[in-house]
C-alpha positions as CSV (number, residue, x, y, z in Angstrom):
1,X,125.9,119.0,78.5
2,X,124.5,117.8,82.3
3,X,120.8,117.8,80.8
4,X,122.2,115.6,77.7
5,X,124.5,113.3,80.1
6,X,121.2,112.9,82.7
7,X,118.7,112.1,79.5
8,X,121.1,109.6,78.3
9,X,121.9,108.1,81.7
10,X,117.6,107.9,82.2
11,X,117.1,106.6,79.0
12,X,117.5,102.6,79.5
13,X,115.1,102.7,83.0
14,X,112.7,104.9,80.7
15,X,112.8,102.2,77.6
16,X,112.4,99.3,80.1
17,X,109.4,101.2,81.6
18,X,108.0,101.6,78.7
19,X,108.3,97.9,77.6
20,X,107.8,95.9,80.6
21,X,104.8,97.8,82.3
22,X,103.2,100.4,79.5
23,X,103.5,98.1,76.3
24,X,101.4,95.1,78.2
25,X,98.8,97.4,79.3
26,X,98.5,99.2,75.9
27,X,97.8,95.2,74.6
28,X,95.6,94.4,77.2
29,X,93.4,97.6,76.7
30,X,93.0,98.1,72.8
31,X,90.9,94.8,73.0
32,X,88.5,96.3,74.9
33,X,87.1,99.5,72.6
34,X,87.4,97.0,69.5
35,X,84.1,96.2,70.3
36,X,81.1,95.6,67.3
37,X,78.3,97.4,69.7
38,X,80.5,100.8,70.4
39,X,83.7,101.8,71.6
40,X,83.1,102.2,75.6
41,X,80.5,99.5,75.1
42,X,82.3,97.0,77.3
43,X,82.9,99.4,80.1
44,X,79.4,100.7,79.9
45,X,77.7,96.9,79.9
46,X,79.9,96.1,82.5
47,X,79.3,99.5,85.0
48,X,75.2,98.8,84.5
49,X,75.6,95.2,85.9
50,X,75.2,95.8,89.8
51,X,76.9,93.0,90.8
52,X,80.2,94.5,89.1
53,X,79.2,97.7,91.0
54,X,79.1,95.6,94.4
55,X,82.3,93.5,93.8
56,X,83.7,97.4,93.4
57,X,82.5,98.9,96.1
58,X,83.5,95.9,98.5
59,X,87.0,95.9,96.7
60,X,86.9,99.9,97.6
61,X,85.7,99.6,101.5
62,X,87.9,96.7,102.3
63,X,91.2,98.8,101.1
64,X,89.5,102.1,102.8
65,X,89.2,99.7,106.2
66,X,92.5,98.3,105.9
67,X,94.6,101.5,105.6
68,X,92.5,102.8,108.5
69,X,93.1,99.9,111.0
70,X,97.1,99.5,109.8
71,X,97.1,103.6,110.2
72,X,95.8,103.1,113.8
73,X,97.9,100.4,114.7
74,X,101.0,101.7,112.8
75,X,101.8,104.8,114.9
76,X,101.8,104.0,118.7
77,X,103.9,101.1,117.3
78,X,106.1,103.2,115.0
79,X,106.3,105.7,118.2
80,X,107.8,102.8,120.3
81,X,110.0,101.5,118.0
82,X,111.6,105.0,116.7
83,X,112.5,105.9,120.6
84,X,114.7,102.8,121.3
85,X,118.4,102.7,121.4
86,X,119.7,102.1,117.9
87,X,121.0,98.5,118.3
88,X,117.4,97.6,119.8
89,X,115.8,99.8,117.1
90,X,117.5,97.6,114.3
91,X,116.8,94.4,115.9
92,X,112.8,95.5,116.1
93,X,112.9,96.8,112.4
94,X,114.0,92.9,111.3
95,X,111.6,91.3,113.4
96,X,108.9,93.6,111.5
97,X,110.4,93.1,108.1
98,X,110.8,89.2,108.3
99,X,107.6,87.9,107.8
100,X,107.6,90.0,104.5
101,X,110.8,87.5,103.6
102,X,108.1,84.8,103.9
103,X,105.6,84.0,100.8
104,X,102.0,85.5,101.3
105,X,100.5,82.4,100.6
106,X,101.9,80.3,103.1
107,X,101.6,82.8,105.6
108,X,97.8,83.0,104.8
109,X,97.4,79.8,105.4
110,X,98.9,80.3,108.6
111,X,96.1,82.5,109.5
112,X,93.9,80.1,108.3
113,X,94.8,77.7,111.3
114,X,94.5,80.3,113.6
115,X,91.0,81.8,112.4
116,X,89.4,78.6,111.2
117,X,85.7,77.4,113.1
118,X,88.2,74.8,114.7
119,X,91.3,76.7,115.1
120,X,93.3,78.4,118.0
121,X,91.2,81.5,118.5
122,X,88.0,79.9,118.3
123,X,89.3,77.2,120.8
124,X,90.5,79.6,122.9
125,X,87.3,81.2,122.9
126,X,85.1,79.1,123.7
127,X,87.8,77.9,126.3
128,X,87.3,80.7,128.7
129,X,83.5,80.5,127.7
130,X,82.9,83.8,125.6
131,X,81.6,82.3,122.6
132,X,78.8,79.1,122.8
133,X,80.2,78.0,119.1
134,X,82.6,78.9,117.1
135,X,82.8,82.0,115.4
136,X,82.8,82.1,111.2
137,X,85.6,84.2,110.2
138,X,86.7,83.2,107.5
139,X,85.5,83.9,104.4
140,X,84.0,86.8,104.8
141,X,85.1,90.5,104.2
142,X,86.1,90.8,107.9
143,X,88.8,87.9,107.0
144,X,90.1,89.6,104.1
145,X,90.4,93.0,106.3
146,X,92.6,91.2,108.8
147,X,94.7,89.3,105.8
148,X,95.5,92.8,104.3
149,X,95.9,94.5,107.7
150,X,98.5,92.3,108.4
151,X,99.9,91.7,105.2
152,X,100.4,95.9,105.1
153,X,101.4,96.9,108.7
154,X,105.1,96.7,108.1
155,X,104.6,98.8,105.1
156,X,103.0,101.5,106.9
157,X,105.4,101.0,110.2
158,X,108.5,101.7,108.2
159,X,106.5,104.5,106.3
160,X,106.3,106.5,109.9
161,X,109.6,105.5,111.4
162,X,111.7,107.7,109.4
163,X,109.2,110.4,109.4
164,X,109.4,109.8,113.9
165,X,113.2,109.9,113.7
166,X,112.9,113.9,112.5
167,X,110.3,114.9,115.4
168,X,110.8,117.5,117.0
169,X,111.3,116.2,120.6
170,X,111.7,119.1,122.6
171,X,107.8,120.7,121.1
172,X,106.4,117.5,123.1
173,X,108.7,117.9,126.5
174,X,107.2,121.9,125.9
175,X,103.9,120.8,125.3
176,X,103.9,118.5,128.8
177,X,105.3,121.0,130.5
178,X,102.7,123.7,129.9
179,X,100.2,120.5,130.8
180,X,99.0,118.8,127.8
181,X,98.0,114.8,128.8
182,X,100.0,112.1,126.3
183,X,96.5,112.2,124.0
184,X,96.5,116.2,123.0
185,X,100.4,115.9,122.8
186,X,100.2,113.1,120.3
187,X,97.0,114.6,118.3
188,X,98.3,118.4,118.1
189,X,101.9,117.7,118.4
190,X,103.5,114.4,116.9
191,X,101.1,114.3,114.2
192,X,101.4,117.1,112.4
193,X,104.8,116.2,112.2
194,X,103.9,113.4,110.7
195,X,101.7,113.9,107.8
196,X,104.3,113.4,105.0
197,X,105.0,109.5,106.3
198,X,101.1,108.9,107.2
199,X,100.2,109.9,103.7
200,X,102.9,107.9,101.9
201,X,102.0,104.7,104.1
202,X,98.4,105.1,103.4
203,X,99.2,105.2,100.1
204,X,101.1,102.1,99.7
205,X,98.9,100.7,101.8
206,X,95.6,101.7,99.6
207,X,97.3,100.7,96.6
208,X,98.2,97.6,98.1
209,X,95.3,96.4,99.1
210,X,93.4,97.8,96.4
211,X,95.4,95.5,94.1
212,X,95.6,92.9,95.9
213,X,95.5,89.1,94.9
214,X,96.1,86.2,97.3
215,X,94.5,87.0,100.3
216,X,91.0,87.7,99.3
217,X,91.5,84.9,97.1
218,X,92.4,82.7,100.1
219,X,90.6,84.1,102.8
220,X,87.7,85.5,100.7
221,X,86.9,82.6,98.5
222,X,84.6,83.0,96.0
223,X,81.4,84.4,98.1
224,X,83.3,87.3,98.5
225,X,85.1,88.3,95.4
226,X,87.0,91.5,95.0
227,X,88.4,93.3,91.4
228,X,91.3,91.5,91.3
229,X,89.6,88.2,92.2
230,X,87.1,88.8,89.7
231,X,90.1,89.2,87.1
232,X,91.2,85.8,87.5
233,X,87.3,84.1,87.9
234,X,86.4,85.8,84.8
235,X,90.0,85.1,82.5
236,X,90.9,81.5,84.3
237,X,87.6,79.7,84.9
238,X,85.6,81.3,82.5
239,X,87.8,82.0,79.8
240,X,86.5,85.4,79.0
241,X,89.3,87.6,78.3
242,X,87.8,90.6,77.5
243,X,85.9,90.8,80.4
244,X,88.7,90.4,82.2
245,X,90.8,93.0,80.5
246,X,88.1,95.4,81.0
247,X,87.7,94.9,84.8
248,X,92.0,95.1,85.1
249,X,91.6,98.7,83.1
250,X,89.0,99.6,85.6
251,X,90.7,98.7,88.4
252,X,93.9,100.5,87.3
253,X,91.8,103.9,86.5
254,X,90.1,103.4,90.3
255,X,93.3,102.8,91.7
256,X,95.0,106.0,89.9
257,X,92.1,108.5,90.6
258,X,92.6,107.4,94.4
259,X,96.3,107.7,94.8
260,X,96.1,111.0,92.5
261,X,93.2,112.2,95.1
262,X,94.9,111.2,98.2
263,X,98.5,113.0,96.6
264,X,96.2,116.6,96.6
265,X,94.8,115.6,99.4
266,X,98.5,115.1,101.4
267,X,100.0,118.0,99.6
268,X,97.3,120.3,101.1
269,X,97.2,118.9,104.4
270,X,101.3,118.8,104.4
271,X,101.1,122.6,103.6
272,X,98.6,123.2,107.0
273,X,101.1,121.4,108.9
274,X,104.1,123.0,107.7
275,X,102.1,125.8,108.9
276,X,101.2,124.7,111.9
277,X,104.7,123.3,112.8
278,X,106.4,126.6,112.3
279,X,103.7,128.6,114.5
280,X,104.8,126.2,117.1
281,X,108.5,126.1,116.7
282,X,107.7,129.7,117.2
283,X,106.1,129.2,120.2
284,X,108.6,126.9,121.5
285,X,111.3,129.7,120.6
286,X,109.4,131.9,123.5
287,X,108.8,129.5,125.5
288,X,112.4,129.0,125.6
C-alpha cells in the first residue's frame, strides 16, 4: 500500500515532467533524422564542418575555465563566510544571493560599463599608468569567462557552505598542533571534507555555463559565438531550424556525457575521501 500511495503521490510531477521538458525535446529532435540523405546525416554534415567543431570546443573551454576560477574563488570565500556568527553568516548569504534577484541582462550590462575601452577599469588603469591604452575586453572569450564566473560564484559558494558547516573542526586545530602551515591544513584536511559540495557546485556550475545564453551573447557578440549562441544565429537570423535543432541535441548529449562523467568521477573521489576522512578521525582519536 506505501509503494501504491508514493507512485500515486509522484505521478502528477512525473506527468508534468514528461510534458513540459521531454515531449518538446522529443519534437525538436525527430526533425532532425527525418532527413532525405540519411538518418544521422545532419549530425554527421554538421560534426565535419570545423567551424561547428571550434564554436564546441570554445563553448567546452570557457565552461571548463569558468568552473575552475569560481572553484578557486568559491572556497576561501565559502571558508570565511561558514565561520561567522550566525546572524553575520545570514546577513553575508543575502548579500551573495541578491544580485541573483537581479536580471542577468541588466547586470551584464553593468559589466559592460565597467570593462568597456572607456569604462572604469580601463580608466583606472591607465590612471595610475599601467596600461598606455585601453585594454579590449570585451568581446572576447576572456569577457565571457568573467560574465559566467560571476554570474556562477554564488552558485558554487552556497554549494560549499553547507558542506563547511559539517567540518570537522577539531582534525584542523589537530592538524596545527602537530605543525601543518594553513596551506597543507586546507589541501589534506578541509578538502577532503569537502568533495561532495565541490563536485555538486562544479556541476551546476558546468552545466550552467555550458548552457548558457545571455552573457556570451552580450559580452561575446557574434565574433565569438558559443552552442547556445549558435542556436539562436542559426534559428532567428537565419531561419534554419533544423540546424538549429540539431546543434540544441548536440549540446544537450555534450552537456549529459559531462555531468554523467563528472557524477563517476565525484562518486569515486567521494569514496577516497571517505576513506581518507576516517583514517584521520582515527588518527585524531589517538591523538586525543
Amino acid at each position: 500500500m506505501k509503494i501504491k500511495s508514493s507512485f500515486w503521490l509522484l505521478f502528477p510531477a512525473f506527468i508534468s515532467v514528461l510534458i513540459f521538458a521531454f515531449f518538446p525535446l522529443i519534437q525538436i529532435a525527430i526533425p532532425t533524422f527525418q532527413d532525405s540523405k540519411g538518418f544521422l546525416h545532419l549530425y554527421t554534415e554538421f560534426l565535419k564542418n570545423t567551424y561547428n567543431l571550434h564554436v564546441i570546443g570554445r563553448t567546452f573551454k570557457i565552461a571548463l575555465l569558468t568552473m575552475i576560477i569560481v572553484l578557486i574563488l568559491g572556497i576561501p570565500i565559502s571558508l570565511w563566510i561558514a565561520r561567522q556568527k550566525s546572524k553575520v553568516r545570514s546577513i553575508l548569504t543575502i548579500i551573495i544571493l541578491f544580485p541573483m534577484l537581479t536580471n542577468a541582462v541588466v547586470r551584464n550590462f553593468a559589466w559592460i560599463i565597467i570593462l568597456g575601452r572607456n569604462g572604469i577599469l580601463n580608466k583606472f588603469l591607465m590612471s595610475i599608468h599601467l596600461i598606455n591604452s585601453p585594454l579590449n575586453i570585451l568581446y572576447t572569450d576572456t569577457a565571457i569567462i568573467i560574465g559566467s564566473a560571476y554570474l556562477f560564484l554564488p552558485i558554487m559558494i552556497i554549494s560549499l557552505v553547507g558542506s563547511i558547516s559539517e567540518l570537522n573542526i577539531e582534525a584542523e586545530e589537530a592538524a596545527a598542533v602537530l605543525g601543518a602551515n594553513p596551506w597543507v591544513n586546507l589541501i589534506k584536511i578541509v578538502i577532503p571534507q569537502l568533495v561532495s559540495g565541490i563536485l555538486t557546485g562544479c556541476i551546476l556550475v558546468f552545466a550552467g555555463a555550458m548552457t548558457a545564453y545571455t552573457t556570451p551573447q552580450i559580452w561575446g557578440g557574434n565574433k565569438n559565438l558559443v552552442m547556445s549562441t549558435l542556436i539562436y544565429q542559426q534559428a532567428m537570423t537565419l531561419g534554419n531550424w533544423k540546424n538549429a535543432s540539431v546543434i540544441a541535441i548536440v549540446l544537450i548529449i555534450i552537456s549529459a556525457l559531462s555531468m554523467i562523467l563528472m557524477r563517476k568521477a565525484s562518486r569515486a573521489l567521494d569514496r577516497d575521501c571517505k576513506i581518507v576522512c576516517v583514517r584521520m578521525n582515527d588518527s585524531l582519536n589517538l591523538f586525543l
